[in-house]
Residue frames as qw, qx, qy, qz and C-alpha x, y, z in Angstrom:
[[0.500, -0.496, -0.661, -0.258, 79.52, 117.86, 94.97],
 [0.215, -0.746, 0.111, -0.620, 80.43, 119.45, 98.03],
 [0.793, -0.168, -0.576, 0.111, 81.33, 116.30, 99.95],
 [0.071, -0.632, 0.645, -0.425, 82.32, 115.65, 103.62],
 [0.416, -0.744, 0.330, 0.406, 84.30, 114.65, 104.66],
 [0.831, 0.555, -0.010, 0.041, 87.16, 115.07, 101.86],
 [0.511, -0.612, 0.426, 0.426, 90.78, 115.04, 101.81],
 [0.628, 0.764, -0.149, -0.012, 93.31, 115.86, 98.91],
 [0.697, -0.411, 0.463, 0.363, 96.52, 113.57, 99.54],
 [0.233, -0.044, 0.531, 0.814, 98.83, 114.95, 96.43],
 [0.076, 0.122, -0.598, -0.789, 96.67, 115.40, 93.68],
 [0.409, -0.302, -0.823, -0.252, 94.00, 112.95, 94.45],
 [0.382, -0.346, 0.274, -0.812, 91.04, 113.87, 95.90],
 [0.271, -0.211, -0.939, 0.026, 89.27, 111.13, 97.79],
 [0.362, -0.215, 0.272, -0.865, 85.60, 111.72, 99.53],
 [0.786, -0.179, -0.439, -0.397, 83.41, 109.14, 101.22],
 [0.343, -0.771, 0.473, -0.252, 84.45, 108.15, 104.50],
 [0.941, -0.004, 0.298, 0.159, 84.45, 104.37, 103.76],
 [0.722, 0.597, 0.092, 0.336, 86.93, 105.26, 100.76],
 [0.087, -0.761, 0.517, -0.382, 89.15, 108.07, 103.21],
 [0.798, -0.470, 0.349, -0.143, 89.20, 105.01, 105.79],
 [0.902, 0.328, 0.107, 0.261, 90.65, 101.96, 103.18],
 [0.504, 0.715, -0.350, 0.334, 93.01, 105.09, 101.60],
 [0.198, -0.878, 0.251, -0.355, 94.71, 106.08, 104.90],
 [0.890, -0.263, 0.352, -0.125, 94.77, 102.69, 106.22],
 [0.941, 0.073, 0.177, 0.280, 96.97, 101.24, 103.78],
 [0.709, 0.610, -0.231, 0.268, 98.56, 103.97, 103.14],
 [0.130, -0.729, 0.554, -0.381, 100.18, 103.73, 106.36],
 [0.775, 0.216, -0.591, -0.058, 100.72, 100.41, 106.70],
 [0.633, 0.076, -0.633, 0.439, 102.94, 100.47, 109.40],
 [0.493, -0.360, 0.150, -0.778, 100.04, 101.77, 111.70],
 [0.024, 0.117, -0.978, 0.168, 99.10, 98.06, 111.84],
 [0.409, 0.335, 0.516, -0.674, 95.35, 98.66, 111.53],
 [0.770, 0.373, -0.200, -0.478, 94.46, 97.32, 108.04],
 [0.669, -0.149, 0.716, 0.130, 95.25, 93.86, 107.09],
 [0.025, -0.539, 0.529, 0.655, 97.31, 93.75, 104.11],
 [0.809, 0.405, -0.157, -0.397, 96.18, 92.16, 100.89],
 [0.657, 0.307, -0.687, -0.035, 96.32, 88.55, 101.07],
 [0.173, -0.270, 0.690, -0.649, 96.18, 88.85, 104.53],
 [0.082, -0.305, -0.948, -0.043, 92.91, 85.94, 105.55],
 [0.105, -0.583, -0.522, 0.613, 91.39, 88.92, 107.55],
 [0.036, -0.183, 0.324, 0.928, 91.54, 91.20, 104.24],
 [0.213, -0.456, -0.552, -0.665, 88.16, 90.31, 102.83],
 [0.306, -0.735, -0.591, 0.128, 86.04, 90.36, 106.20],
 [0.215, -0.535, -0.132, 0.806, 87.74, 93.87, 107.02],
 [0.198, 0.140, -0.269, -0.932, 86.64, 95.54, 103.81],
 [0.288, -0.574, -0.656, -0.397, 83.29, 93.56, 103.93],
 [0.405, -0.684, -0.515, 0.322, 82.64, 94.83, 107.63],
 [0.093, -0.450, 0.056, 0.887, 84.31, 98.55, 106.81],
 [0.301, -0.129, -0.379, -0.866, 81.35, 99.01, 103.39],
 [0.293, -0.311, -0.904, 0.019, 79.04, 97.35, 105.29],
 [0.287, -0.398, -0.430, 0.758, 78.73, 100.22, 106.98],
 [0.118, 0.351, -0.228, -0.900, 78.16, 102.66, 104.29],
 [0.269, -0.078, -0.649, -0.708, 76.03, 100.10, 102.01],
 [0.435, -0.408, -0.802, -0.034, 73.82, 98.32, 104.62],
 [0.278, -0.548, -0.553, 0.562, 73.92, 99.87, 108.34],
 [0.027, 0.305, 0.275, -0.912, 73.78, 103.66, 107.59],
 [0.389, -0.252, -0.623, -0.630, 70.64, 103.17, 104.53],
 [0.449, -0.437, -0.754, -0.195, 68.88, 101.21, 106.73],
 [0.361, -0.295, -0.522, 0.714, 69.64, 103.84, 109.68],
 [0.119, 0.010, -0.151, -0.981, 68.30, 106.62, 107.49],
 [0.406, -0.475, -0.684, -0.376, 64.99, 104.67, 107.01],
 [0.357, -0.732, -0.578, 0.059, 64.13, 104.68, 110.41],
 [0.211, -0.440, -0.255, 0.835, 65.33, 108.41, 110.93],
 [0.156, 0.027, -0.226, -0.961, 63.46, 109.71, 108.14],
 [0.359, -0.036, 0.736, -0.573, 60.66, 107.41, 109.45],
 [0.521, 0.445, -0.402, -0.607, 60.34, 105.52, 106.20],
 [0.921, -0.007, 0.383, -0.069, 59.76, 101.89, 105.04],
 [0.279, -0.309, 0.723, 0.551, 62.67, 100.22, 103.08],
 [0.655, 0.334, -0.482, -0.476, 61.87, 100.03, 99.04],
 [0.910, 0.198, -0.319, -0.177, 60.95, 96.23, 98.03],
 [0.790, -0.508, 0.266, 0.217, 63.51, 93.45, 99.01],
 [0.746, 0.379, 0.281, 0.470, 64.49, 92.56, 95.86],
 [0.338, 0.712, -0.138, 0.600, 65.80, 96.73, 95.32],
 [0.260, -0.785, 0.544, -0.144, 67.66, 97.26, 99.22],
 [0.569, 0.562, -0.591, 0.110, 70.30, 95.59, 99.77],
 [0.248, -0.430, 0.537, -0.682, 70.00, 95.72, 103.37],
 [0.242, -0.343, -0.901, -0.108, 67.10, 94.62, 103.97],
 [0.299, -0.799, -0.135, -0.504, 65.70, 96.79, 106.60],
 [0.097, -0.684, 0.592, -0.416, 67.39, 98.01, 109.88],
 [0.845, -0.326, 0.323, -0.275, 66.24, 94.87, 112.04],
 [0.951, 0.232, 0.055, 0.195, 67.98, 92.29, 109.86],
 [0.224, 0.859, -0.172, 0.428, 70.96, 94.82, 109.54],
 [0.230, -0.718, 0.394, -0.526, 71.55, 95.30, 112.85],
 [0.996, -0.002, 0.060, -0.063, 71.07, 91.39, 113.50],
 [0.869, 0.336, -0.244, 0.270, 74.15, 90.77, 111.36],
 [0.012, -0.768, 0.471, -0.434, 76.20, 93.91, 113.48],
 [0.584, -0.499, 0.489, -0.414, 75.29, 92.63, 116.86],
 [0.990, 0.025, 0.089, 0.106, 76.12, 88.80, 115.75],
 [0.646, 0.589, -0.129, 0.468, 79.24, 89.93, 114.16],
 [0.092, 0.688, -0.449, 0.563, 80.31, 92.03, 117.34],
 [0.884, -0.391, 0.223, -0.125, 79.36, 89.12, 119.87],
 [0.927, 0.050, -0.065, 0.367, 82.84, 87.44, 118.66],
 [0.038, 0.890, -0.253, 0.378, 84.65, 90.61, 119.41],
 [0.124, -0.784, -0.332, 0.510, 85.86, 92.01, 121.23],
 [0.034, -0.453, 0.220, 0.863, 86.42, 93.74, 117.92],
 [0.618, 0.483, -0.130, -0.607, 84.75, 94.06, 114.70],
 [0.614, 0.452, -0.643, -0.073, 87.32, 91.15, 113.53],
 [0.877, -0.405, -0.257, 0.004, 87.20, 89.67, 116.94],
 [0.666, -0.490, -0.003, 0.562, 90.84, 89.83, 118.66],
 [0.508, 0.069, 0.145, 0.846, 92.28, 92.14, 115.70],
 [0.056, 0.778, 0.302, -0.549, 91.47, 96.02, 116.01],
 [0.478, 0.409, 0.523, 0.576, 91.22, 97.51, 112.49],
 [0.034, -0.127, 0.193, 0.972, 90.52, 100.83, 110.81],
 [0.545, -0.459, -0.548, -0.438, 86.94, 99.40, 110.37],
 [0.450, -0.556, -0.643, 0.274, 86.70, 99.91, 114.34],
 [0.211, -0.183, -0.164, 0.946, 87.51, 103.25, 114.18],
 [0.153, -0.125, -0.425, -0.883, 84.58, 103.88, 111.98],
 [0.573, -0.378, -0.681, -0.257, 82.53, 101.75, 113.82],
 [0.555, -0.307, -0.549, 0.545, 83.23, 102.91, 116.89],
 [0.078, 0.240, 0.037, -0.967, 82.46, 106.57, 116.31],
 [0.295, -0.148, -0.548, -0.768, 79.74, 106.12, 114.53],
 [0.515, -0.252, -0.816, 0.069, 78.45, 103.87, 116.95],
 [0.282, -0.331, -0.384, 0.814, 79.05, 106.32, 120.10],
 [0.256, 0.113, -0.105, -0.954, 77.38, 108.99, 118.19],
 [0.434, -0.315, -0.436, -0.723, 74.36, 107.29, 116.81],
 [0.554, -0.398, -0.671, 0.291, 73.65, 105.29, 120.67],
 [0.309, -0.250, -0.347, 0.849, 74.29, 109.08, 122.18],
 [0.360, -0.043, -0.330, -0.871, 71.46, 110.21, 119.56],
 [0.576, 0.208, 0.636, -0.469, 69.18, 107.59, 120.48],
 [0.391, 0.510, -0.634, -0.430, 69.80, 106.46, 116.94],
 [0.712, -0.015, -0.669, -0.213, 70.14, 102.90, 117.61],
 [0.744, -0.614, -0.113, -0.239, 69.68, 100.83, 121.08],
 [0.218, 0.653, -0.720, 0.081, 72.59, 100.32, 123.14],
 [0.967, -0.166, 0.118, -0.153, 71.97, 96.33, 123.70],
 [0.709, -0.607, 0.289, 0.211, 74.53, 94.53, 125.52],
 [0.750, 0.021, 0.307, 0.586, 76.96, 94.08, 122.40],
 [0.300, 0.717, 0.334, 0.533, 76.87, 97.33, 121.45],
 [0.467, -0.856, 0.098, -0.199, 77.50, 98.76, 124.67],
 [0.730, -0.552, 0.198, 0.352, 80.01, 96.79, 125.43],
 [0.537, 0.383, 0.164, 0.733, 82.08, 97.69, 121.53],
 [0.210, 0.818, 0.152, 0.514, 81.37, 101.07, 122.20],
 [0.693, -0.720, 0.037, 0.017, 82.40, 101.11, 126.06],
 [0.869, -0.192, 0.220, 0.400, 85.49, 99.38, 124.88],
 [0.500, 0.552, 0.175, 0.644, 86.29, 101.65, 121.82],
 [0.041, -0.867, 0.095, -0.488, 85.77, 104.88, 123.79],
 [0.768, -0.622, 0.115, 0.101, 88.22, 103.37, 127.04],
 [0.817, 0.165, 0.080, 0.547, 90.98, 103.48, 124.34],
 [0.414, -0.633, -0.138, 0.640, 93.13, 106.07, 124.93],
 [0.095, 0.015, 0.391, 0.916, 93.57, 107.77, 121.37],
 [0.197, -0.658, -0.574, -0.445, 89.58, 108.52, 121.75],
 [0.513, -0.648, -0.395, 0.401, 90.17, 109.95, 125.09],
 [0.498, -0.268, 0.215, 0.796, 92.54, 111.98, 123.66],
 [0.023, 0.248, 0.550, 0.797, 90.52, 113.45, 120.65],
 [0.234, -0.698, -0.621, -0.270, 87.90, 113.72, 122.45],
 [0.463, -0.671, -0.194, 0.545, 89.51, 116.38, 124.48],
 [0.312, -0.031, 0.439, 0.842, 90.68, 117.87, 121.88],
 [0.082, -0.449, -0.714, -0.531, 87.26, 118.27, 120.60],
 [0.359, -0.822, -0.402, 0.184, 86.08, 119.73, 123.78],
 [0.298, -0.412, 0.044, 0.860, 88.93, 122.28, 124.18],
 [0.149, 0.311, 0.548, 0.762, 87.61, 123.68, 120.38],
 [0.128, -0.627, -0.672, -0.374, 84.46, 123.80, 121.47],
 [0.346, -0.744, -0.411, 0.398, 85.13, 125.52, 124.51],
 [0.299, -0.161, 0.223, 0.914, 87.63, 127.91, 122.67],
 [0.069, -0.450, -0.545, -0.704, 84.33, 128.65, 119.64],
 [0.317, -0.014, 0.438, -0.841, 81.92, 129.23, 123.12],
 [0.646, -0.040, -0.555, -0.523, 80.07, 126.18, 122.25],
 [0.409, -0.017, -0.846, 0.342, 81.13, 124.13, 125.50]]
């Protein structure tokens, strides 16, 4: 299908970023950023890490392709307002996604965030500012994101 992102770890191909996040996460374990299975924190992290992919970014496309959601009964979502309700409730107990524990579901959130607030994508209101304030003050984003500039300057894109 032409996916991106995709990665081929041995043999296995994996594409979907929710579905690269999960793999990587566990399979490094001893990164400390996934709660293991059985862990109490194991179902809210993999509801709040597809949440992303089945609810927030649908209901993000609606209002960028400047569309009404389909019926209730056929989204899942509902429609961005209700959506974004559950984020911003869900990131008031933060100061992560899980509250105190920082997961692989903040990395995703946390870029995704930064980028779609830096599009004018969604508003940054006060809990959303502050996750994203907080995620980009961490020092491995500081870091990539330099990286990411040097490229660009190297391609003449900077």
């Amino acid at each position: 299908m032409g996916k991106v992102p995709a990665i081929l770890h041995g043999d296995t191909l994996i594409t979907e970023q929710v579905a690269i996040g999960i793999y990587l996460a566990d399979l490094f374990p001893e990164a400390g950023i996934t709660p293991a299975i059985g862990d109490a924190l194991r179902g809210p992290y993999l509801r709040w890490y597809v949440f992303y992919a089945a609810c927030f970014e649908p209901a993000l496309v609606d209002k960028a392709m400047k569309r009404e959601p389909g019926p209730v009964a056929m989204v899942p979502y509902g429609d961005l307002a209700t959506t974004l309700n559950a984020l911003t409730t869900q990131l008031s107990k933060g100061p992560w996604i899980l509250g105190d524990r920082f997961t692989a579901a903040d990395v995703l959130w946390g870029t995704a965030l930064t980028w779609m607030v830096g599009f004018g994508l969604v508003d940054a209101i006060a809990p959303i500012r502050h996750y994203i304030d907080l995620w980009n003050a961490r020092p491995s984003v500081s870091k990539v994101a330099k990286i990411d500039a040097d490229l660009l300057k190297a391609q003449g894109n900077a």
